[in-house]
N, C-alpha and C positions, 0 to 999 in steps of 0.2 A: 453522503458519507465522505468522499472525497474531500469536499470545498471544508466539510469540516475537520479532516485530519490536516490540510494545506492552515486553516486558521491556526490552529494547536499550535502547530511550528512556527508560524508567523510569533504568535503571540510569547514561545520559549526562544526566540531566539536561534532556532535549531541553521543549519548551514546543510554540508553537501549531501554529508550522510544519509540524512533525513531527505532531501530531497531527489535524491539516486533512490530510495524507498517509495516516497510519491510516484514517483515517474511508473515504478515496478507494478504498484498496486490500482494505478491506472490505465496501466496496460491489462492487467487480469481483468480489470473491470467492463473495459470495454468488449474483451474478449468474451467473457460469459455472457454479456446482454449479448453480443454478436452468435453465437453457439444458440442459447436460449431462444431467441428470433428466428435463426434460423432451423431450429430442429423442434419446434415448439410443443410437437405432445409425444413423438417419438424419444425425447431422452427424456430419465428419470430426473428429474431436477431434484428430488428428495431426495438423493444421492450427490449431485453435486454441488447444490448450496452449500451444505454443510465444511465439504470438503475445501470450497474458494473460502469461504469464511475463515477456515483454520489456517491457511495461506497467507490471506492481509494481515491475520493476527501475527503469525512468525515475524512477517516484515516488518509490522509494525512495531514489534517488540525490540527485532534486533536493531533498526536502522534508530530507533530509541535511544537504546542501552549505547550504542554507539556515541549517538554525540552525548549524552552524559558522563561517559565515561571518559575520553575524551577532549571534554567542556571544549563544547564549542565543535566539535565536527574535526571536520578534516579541510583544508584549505588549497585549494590551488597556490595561487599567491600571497607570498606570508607580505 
């Protein structure tokens, strides 16, 4: 899922915005496999899935609409 929200952006063109979002939802991600492994039938996953998923989507909408709106993100060095 990752390698293909990283292509997406690769392929729009996207800059920091988007990739300050990558970073975020790669860190969720690693955390829930990490959480998941380790708690493996003691937490309800059917409760937490749902809820990481709603989370990449926020990110991924906002750090979106960001560099669209934007054109072009945000830049360190102009």
């Amino acid at each position: 899922m990752w390698g293909l929200l990283a292509l997406f952006g690769l392929l729009s063109r996207f800059r920091m915005a988007y990739l300050i979002g990558l970073v975020i939802i790669l860190g969720s991600l690693l955390l829930e496999h990490w959480l998941a492994r380790r708690a493996q039938f003691e937490m309800d996953q059917h409760r937490v899935l749902p809820a990481q998923t709603r989370s990449f989507s926020v990110v991924f909408l906002i750090v979106t609409a960001a560099e669209v709106v934007f054109e072009g993100g945000f830049r360190l060095v102009k």
